[in-house]
C-alpha positions in Angstrom: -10.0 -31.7 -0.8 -8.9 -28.1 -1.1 -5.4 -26.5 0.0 -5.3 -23.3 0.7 -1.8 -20.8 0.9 -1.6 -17.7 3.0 0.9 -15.2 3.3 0.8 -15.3 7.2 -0.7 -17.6 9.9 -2.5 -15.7 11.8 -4.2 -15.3 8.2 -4.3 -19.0 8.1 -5.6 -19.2 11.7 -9.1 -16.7 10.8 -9.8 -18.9 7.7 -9.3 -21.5 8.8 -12.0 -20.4 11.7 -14.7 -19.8 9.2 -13.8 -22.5 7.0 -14.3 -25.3 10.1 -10.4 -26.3 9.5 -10.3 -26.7 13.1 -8.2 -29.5 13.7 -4.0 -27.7 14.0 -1.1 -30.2 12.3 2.6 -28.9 11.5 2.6 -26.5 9.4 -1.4 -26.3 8.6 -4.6 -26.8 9.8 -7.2 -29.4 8.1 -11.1 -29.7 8.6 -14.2 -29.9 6.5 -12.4 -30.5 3.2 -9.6 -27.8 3.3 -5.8 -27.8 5.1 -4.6 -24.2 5.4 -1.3 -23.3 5.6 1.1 -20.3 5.1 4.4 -19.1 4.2 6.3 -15.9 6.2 6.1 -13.7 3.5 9.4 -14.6 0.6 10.0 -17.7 0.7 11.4 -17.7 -2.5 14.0 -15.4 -4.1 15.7 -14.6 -7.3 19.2 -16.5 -7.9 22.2 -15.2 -7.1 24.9 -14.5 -10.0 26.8 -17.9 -8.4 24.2 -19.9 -8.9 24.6 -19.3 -12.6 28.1 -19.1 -12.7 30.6 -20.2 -9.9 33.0 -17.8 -11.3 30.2 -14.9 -10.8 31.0 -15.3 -7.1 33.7 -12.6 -7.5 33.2 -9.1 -8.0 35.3 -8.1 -11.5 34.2 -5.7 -13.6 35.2 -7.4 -16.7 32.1 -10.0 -16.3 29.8 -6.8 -16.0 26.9 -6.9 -17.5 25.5 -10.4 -15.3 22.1 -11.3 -17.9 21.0 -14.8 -17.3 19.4 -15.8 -20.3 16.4 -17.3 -18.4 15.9 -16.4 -14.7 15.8 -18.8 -12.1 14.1 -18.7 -8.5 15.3 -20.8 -5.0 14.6 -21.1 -1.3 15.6 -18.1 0.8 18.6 -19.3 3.8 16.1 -19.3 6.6 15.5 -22.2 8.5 12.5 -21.5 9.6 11.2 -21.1 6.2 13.0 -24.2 4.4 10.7 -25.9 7.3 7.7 -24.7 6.7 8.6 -24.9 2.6 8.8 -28.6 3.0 5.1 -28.7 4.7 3.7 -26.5 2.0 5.3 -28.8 -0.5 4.0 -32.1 0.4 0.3 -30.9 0.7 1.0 -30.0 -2.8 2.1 -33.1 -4.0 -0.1 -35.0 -2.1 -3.0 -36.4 -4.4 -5.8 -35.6 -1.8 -5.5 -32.1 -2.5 -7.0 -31.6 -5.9 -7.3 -27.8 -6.3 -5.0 -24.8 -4.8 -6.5 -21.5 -3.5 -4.3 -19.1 -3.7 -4.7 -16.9 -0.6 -1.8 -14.4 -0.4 -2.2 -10.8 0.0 -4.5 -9.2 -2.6 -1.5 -7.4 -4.5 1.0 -7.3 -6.9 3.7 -8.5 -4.2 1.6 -11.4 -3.0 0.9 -12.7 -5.8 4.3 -13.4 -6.9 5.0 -14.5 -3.2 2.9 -17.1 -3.6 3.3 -18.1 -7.7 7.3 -18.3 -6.7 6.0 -20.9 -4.0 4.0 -23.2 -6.3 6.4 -23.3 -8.9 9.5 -24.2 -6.5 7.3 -26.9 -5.5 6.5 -27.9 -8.8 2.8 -27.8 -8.8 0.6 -29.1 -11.6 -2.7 -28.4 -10.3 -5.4 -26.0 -10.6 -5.0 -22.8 -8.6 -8.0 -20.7 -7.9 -7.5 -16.7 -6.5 -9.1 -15.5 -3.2 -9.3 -11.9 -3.1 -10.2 -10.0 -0.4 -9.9 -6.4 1.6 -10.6 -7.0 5.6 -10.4 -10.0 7.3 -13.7 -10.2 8.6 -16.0 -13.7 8.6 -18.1 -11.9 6.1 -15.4 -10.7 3.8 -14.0 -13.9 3.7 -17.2 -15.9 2.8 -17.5 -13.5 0.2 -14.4 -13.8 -0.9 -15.0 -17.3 -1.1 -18.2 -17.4 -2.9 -16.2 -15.3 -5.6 -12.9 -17.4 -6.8 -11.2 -16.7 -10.0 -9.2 -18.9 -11.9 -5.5 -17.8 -11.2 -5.3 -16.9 -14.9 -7.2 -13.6 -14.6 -4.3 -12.6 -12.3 -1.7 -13.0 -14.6 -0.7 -9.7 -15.5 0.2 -9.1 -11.8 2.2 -11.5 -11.1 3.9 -10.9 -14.8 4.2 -6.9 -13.1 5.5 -8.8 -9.5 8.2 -10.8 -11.5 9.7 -7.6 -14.1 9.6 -5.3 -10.9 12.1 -8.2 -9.2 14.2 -8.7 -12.3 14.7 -4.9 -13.1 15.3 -4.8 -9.6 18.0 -7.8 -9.7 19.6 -6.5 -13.0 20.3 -2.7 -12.1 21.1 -3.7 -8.0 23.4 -6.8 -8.7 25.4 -4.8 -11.9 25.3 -1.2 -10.8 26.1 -2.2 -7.5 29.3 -4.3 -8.3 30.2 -1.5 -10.9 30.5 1.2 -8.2 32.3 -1.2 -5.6 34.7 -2.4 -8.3 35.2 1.5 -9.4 34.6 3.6 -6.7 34.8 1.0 -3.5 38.3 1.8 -3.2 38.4 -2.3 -1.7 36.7 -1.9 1.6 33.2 -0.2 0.8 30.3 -2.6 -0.8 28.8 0.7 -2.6 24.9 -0.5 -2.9 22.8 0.8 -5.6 19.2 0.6 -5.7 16.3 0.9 -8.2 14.2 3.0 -5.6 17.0 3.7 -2.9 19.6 5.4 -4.9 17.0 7.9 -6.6 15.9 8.7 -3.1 19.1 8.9 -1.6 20.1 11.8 -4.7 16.5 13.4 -3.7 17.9 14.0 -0.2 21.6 15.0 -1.0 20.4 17.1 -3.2 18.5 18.8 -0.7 21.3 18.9 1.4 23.8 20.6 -1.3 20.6 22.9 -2.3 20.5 24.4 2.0 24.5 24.0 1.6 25.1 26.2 -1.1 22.0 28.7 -0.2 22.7 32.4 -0.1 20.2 33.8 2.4 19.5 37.8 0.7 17.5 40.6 2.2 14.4 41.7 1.0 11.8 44.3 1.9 7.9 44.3 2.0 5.4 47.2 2.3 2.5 46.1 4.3 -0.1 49.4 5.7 -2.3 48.8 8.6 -6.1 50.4 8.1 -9.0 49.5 10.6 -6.8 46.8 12.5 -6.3 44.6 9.1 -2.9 44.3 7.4 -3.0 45.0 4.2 0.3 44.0 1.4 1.4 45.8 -1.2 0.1 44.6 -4.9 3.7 44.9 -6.5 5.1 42.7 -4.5 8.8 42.5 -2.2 11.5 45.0 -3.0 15.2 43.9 -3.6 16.1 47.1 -2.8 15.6 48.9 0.4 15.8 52.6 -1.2 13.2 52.0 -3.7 11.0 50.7 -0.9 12.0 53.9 1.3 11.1 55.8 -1.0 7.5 54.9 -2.1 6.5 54.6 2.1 7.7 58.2 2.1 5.8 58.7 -1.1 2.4 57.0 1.0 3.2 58.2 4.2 0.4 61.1 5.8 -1.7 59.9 2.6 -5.3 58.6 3.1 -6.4 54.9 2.9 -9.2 54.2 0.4 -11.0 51.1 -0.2 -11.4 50.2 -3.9 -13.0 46.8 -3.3 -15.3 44.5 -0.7 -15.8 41.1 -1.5 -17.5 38.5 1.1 -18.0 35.2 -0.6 -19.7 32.4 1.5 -17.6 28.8 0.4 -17.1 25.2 1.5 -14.4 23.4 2.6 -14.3 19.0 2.1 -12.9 16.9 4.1 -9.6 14.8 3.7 -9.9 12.3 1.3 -9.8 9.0 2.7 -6.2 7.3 3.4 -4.5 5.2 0.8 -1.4 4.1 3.1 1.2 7.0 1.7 -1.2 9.5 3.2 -1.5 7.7 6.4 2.2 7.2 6.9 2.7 11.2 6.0 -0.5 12.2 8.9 0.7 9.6 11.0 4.7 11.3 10.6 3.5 14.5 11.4 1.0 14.2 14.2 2.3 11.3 16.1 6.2 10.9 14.9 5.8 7.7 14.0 8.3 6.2 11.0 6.7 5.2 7.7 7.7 1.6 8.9 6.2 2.5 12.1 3.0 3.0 10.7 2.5 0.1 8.1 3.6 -2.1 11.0 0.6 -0.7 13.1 -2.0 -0.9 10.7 -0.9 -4.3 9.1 -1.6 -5.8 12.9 -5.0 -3.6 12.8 -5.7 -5.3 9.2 -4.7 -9.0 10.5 -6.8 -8.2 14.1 -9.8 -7.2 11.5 -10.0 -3.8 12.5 -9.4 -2.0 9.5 -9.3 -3.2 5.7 -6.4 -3.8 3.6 -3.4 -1.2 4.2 -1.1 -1.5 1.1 -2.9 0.6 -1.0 -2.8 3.4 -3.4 -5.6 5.1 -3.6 -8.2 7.1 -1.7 -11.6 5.9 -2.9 -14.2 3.5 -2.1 -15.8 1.5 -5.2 -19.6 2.3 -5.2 -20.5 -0.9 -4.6 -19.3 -0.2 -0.8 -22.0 2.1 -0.6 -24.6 0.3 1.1 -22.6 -1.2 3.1 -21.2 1.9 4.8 -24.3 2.1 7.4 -23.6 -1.1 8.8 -20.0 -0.5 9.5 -21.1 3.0 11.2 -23.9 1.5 13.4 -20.6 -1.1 14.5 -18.3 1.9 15.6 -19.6 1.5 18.9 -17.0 3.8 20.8 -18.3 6.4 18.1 -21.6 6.5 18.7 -22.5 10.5 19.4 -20.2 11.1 16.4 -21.7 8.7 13.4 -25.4 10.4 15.1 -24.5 13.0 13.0 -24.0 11.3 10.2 -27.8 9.5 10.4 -29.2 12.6 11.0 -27.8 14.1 8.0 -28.0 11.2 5.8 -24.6 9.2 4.1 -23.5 11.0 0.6 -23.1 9.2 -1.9 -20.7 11.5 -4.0 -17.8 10.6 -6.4 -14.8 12.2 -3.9 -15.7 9.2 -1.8 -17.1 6.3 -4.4 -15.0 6.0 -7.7 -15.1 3.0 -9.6 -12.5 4.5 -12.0 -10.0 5.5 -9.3 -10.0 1.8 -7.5 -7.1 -0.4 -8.8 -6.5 -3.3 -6.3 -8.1 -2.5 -3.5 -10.0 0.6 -2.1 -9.1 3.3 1.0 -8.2 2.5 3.7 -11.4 2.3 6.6 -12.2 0.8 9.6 -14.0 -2.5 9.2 -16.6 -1.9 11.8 -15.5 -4.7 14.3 -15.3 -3.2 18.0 -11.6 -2.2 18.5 -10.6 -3.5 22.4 -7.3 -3.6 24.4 -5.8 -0.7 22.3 -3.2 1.6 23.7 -0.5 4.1 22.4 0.0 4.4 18.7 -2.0 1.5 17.9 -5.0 3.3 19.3 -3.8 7.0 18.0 -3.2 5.1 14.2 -6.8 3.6 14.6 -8.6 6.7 15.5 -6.9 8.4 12.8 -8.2 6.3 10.2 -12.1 5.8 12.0 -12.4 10.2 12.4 -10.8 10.2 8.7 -13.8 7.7 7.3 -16.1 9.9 9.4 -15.3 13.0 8.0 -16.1 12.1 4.5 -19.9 11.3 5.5 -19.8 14.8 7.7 -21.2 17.8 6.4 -19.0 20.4 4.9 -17.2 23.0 6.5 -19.1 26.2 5.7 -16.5 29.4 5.6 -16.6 33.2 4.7 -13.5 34.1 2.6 -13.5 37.6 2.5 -11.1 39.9 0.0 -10.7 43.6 0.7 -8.6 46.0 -1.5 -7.7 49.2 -1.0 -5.1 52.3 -2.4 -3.1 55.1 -1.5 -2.4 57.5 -4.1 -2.4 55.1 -7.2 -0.8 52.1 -4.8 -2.7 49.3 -4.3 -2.8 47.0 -1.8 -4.6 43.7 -1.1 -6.0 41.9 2.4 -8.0 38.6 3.1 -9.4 36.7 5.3 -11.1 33.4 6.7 -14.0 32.7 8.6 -15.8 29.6 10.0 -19.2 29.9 9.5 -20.1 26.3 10.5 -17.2 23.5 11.5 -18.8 20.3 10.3 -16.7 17.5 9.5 -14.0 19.9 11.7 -15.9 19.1 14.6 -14.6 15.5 14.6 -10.8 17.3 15.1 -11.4 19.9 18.1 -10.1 17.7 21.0 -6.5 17.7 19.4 -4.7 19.1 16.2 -6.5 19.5 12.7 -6.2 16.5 10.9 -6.3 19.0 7.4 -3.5 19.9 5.7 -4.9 23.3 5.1 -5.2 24.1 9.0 -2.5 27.0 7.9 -5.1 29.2 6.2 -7.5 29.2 9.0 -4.8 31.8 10.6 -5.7 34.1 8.2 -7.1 37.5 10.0 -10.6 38.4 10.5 -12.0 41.5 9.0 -14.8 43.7 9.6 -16.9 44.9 6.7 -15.6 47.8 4.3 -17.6 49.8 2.8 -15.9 50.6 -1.1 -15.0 54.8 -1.6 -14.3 54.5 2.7 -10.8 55.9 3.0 -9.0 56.9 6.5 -5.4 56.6 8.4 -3.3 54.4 7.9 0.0 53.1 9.3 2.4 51.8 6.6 6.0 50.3 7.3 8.7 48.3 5.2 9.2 45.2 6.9 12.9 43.6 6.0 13.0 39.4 5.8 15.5 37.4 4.3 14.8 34.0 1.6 15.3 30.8 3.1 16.7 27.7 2.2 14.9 25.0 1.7 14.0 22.4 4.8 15.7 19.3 5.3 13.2 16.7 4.0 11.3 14.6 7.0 10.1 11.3 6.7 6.2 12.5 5.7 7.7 15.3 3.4 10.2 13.1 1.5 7.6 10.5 0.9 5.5 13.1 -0.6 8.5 14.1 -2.2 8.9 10.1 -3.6 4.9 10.0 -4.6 5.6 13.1 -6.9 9.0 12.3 -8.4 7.9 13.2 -11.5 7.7 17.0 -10.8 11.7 17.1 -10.7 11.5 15.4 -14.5 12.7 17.9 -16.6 11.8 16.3 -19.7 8.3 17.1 -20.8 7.5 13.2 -22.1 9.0 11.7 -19.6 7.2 13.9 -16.9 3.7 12.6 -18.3 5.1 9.1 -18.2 5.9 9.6 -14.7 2.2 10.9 -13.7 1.0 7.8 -14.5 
């Protein structure tokens, strides 16, 4: 017989569904040669200092730096999951069971879940990996028809257990270092491998708004035909020196130098990896980044959508042909994925990458019909179906037009946008863009020049004043935490950080 060992039960639950484990004990369910069961998530956590040392139980700075010469794991203080421990236990040491699938989540965080989890229980048997990206019956027998041996997922759990040590070393000792030295005796001053880097990111932002002098400048913009047109040189730090060259180009004819139209395309969004999701998600429907991951991890477990925890925005190319069958299932969708059909489905590399998938690939919609959704949950789903529809919609077709023109020997420079054919922009007209480059489509429209023209014009010198930065929000500080490296000074250590 086979034991399998989730991460969740209603993970358990839909496996054990297509696996025929239909009959429900404590703790597991059991059928046609398998018992699935699950854990909560951590069950298992690194030891605390105490458990090395009793005398490590008090904070003194003169015990500082705490290095166990070999680390050691134990059973989280939950109840609920010492229970359920003791269940997964004894189907491990019971003889019946003579093989392990290891069915965590298909990352670097579920792996070591789960490896924590055999090895507290002391298990000796073979272990097998089931890797998967959706939930659905077919994923899973798929899944199923491809175990590895457990060895071939080594290096990730190796990666799972140094994040959690270098985690444990610099939290635990940093953390007792700044109580000890800076606590004054009543604040527990916590220090984090992630958190405290982030927390600098955003007091630094405040001190940069904080200490901000807001100064005056002036620009020289001139109005010809109804299009503003801006001054080559650039803003003036001084008002005279602007005065004096709009005097200078005051009564003076407008001529146009140079008439460019150029006919260009605009893509689509890549697909989601979950960073972009939480950032859209923060900016068009306030949700928190915990918000978000919470809504789409019950999509993933309800089979809606494919697995969320991921970094990257590409689909392997094997997913190719499968991508038709998971439009003709987006029922609700129907007049949109027409399109689609009529155009044919691309099969280009800003969608399928081999290279560019690590664990898993973007984040879509699975295809099953979505029911009972309402709220977020719905707005989070749609986002991700019109975001997988708009990389098989055709391009948006735009004019950008560039128009420059002098007075005297002055020149100045004008463009402008304009939407020749919407395609996959269509999918966003009912409500707000979904493009981060919505901004330029403000641009102005203008007529066609013809070069040597000259006329009128009506110049000015428009004063503004620099402003500070903005307060980081939630969707800009995690772009901010994506892109840490940028703020590396240090040339070496900036490549380090790109990758």
């Amino acid at each position: 017989m086979i034991l399998c060992v989730t991460e969740k039960p209603s993970v358990a639950l839909e496996l054990a569904k297509v696996l025929g484990a239909n009959t429900k004990k404590d703790g597991f369910y059991e059928g046609n040669g398998y018992a699935i069961t699950w854990t909560y998530g951590h069950f298992c956590t690194l030891k605390a200092p105490d458990d090395y040392d009793k005398r490590l139980r008090f904070w003194d700075i003169n015990w500082l730096p705490i290095i166990p010469n070999k680390f050691g794991i134990k059973l989280i203080e939950n109840e609920s999951a010492i229970r359920q421990f003791k269940v997964i236990e004894s189907l491990i040491q019971n003889p019946d069971y003579t093989e392990i699938i290891n069915c965590g989540d298909a990352a670097q965080e579920g792996e070591l879940i789960q490896r924590w989890v055999y090895q507290k229980a002391g298990n000796k048997k073979p272990v097998k990996r089931l890797w998967i990206s959706s939930l659905t019956e077919t994923a899973i027998k798929e899944g199923f028809a491809n175990l590895k041996d457990s060895k071939a997922y080594d290096r990730l759990y190796y990666a799972g257990s140094a994040r959690a040590i270098g985690d444990w070393l610099l939290g635990i000792n940093a953390s007792r270092l700044y109580t000890v030295k800076y606590g004054a005796g009543k604040n527990v001053l916590s220090i984090g491998r992630v958190q405290t880097p982030t927390l600098a990111m955003i007091v630094n932002r405040f001190l940069e708004i904080e200490k901000f002098n807001s100064e005056a400048f002036w620009e020289l913009k001139t109005n010809y035909r109804d299009v503003l047109f801006n001054y080559e040189g650039g803003r003036f730090t001084e008002k005279e020196v602007g005065d004096k060259l709009l005097t200078e180009i005051t009564n003076q004819p407008f001529e146009i130098v140079d008439f460019s139209k150029n006919p260009g395309k605009e893509f689509s969004p890549r697909l989601f990896d979950l960073t972009a999701l939480q950032v859209d998600c923060n900016k068009k429907l306030n949700l928190s980044a915990d918000e978000t991951l919470k809504i789409v991890q019950g999509l993933y477990e309800r089979k809606l959508v494919t697995y969320p925890r991921v970094d990257t925005t590409y689909l392997p190319t094997d997913m190719y042909p499968k991508i038709e069958g998971i439009l003709r299932q987006l029922k609700t969708y129907t007049k949109e994925t027409q399109t689609i059909f009529e155009k044919g489905i691309s099969n280009t590399k800003r969608v399928f990458d081999d290279s560019k998938i690590t664990d898993h690939h973007a984040i879509i919609p699975t295809g099953i019909h979505a029911s009972s959704m309402r709220g977020e949950e719905a707005a989070v789903y749609e986002a991700i179906v019109l975001r997988f529809l708009a990389n098989f919609y055709p391009d948006c077709e735009a004019s950008n037009t560039k128009v420059q023109g002098k007075v005297l020997d002055y020149l100045f420079n004008a463009s402008g946008k304009e939407i020749l054919k919407l395609g996959w922009k269509e999918l966003y007209q009912k409500g707000d863009d979904n493009d981060d480059e919505k901004e330029n489509e403000k641009e102005q429209s203008i007529p066609a020049f013809d070069s040597g023209e000259s006329g009128p014009h009506e110049a000015q010198l428009i004063e503004k004043k620099t402003q500070p930065p903005k307060l980081y929000t939630e969707a800009t500080l995690l772009r901010a935490m994506e892109t840490a490296g940028k703020q590396v000074e240090d040339e070496e250590l900036r490549e380090l950080m790109k990758s």
